[in-house]
C-alpha positions as a Markdown table, in Angstrom:
| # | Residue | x | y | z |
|---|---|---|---|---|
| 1 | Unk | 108.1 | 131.8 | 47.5 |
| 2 | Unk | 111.1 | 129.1 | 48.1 |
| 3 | Unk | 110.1 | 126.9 | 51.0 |
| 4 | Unk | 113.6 | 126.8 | 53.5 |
| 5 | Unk | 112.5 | 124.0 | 55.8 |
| 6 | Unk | 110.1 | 122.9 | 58.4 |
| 7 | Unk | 109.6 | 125.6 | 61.4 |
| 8 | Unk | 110.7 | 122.6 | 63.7 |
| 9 | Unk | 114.0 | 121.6 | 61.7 |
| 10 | Unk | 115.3 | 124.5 | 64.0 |
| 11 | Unk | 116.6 | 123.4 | 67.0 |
| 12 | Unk | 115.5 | 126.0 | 69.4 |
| 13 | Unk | 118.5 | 127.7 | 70.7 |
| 14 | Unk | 120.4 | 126.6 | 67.6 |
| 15 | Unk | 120.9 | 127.6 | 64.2 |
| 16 | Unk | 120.0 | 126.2 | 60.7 |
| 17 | Unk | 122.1 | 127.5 | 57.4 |
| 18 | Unk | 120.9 | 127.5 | 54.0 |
| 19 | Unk | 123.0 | 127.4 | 50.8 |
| 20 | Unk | 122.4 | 130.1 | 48.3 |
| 21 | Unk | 120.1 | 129.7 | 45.7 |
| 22 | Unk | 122.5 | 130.5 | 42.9 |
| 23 | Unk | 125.4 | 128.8 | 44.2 |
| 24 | Unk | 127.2 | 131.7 | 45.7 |
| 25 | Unk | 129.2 | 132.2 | 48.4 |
| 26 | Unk | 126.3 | 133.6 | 51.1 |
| 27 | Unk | 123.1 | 132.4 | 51.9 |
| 28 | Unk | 120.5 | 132.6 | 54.7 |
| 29 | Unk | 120.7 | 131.3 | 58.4 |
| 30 | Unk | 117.9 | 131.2 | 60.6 |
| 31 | Unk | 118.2 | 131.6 | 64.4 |
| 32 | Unk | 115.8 | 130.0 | 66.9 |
| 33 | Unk | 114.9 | 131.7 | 70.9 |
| 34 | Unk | 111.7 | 129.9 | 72.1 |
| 35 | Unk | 109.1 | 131.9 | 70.7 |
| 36 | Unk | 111.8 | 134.0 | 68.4 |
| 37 | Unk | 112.8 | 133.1 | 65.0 |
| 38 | Unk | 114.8 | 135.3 | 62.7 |
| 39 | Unk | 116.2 | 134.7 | 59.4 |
| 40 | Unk | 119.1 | 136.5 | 58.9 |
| 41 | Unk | 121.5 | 137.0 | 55.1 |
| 42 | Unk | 124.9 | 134.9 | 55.9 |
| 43 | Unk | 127.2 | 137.9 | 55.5 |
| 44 | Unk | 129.2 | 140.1 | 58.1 |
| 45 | Unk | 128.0 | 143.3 | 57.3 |
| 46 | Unk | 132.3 | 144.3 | 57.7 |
| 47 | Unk | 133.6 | 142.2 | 55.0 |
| 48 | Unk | 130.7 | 140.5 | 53.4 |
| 49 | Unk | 132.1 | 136.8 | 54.3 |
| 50 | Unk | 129.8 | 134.1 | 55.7 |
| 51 | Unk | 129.5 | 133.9 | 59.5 |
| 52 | Unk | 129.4 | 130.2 | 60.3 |
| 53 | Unk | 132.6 | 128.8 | 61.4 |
| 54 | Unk | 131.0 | 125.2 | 60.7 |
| 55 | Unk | 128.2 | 123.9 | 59.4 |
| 56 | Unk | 124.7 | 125.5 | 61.0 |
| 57 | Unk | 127.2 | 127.2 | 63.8 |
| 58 | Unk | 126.4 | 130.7 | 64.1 |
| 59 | Unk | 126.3 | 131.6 | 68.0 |
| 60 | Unk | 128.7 | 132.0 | 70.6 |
| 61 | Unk | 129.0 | 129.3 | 73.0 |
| 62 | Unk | 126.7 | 130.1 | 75.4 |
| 63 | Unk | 124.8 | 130.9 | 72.9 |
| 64 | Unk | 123.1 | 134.1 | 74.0 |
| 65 | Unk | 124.9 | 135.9 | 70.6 |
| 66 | Unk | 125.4 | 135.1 | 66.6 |
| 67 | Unk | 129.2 | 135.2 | 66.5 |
| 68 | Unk | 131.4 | 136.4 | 63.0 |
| 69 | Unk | 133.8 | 133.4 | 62.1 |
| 70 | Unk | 136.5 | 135.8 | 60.6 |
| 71 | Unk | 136.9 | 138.6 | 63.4 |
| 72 | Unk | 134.8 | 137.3 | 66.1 |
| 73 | Unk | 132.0 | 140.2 | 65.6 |
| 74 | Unk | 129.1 | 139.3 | 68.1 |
| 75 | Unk | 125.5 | 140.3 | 67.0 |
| 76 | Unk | 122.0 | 140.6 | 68.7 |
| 77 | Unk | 119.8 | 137.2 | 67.5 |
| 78 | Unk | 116.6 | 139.6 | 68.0 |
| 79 | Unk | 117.6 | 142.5 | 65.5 |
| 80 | Unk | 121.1 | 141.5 | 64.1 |
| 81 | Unk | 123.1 | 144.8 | 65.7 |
| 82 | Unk | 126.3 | 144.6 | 66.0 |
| 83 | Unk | 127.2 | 144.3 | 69.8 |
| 84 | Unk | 130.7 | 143.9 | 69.4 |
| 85 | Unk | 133.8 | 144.3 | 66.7 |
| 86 | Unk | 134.4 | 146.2 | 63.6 |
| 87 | Unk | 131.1 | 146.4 | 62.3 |
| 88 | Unk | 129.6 | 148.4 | 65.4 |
| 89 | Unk | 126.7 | 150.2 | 64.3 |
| 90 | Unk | 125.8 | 148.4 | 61.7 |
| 91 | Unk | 123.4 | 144.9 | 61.6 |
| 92 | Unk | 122.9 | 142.1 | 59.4 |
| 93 | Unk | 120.1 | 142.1 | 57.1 |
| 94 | Unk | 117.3 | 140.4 | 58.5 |
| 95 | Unk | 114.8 | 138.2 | 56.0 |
| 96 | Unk | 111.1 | 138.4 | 55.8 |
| 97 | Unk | 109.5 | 135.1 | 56.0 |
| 98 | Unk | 106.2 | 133.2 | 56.4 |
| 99 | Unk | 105.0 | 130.5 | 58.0 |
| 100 | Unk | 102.7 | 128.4 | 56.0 |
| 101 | Unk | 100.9 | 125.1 | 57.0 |
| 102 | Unk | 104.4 | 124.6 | 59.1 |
| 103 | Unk | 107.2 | 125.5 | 56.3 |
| 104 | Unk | 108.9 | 128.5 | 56.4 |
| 105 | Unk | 109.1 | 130.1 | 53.3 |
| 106 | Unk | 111.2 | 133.5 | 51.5 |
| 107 | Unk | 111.1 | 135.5 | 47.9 |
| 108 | Unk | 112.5 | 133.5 | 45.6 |
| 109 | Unk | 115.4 | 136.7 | 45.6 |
| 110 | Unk | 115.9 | 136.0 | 49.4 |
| 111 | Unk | 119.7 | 135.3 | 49.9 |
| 112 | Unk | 120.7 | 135.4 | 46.4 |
């Protein structure tokens, strides 16, 4: 298991991004709600480019949505669906993770 960062490091209401292991182009974000964390793959499941427009900024402005840099593609934080743009019916791919002792961990393949 590869250790992401501290449950805490995550604002809540905010977003944290993570490089990819390998060096590659994607990697993993996680999304914070209260209560709900999710750890999402950083690719639009449309063209398979990263979603933050910035550093750490995946959500619309209001932040109720995580928002596609390239085509504006809005997605549900709680399951990834697509809401809204090109990708409709299909969702990003969600990330199992643990919390242990307060660090949130993934398989070492996780966002590869």
């Amino acid at each position: 298991m590869r250790t992401l960062c501290r449950a805490g490091d995550i604002p809540d209401g905010g977003t944290l991004g993570f490089r990819a292991a390998n060096g590659g182009l994607t990697g993993l974000f996680a999304v914070r709600q209260g209560a709900l964390t999710m750890i999402y793959i950083n690719a639009c499941p449309h063209l398979g480019v990263p979603l933050d427009w910035a550093p750490d900024r995946f959500l619309s402005t209001d932040g109720s949505r995580i928002v596609c840099s390239m085509h504006g593609a809005e997605f549900d934080i709680a399951t990834g669906a697509c809401l809204r743009g090109p990708c409709i019916g299909d969702s990003l791919e969600s990330v199992a993770f643990t919390i242990d002792d307060g660090d949130i961990k993934v398989s070492e393949a996780a966002g590869l």
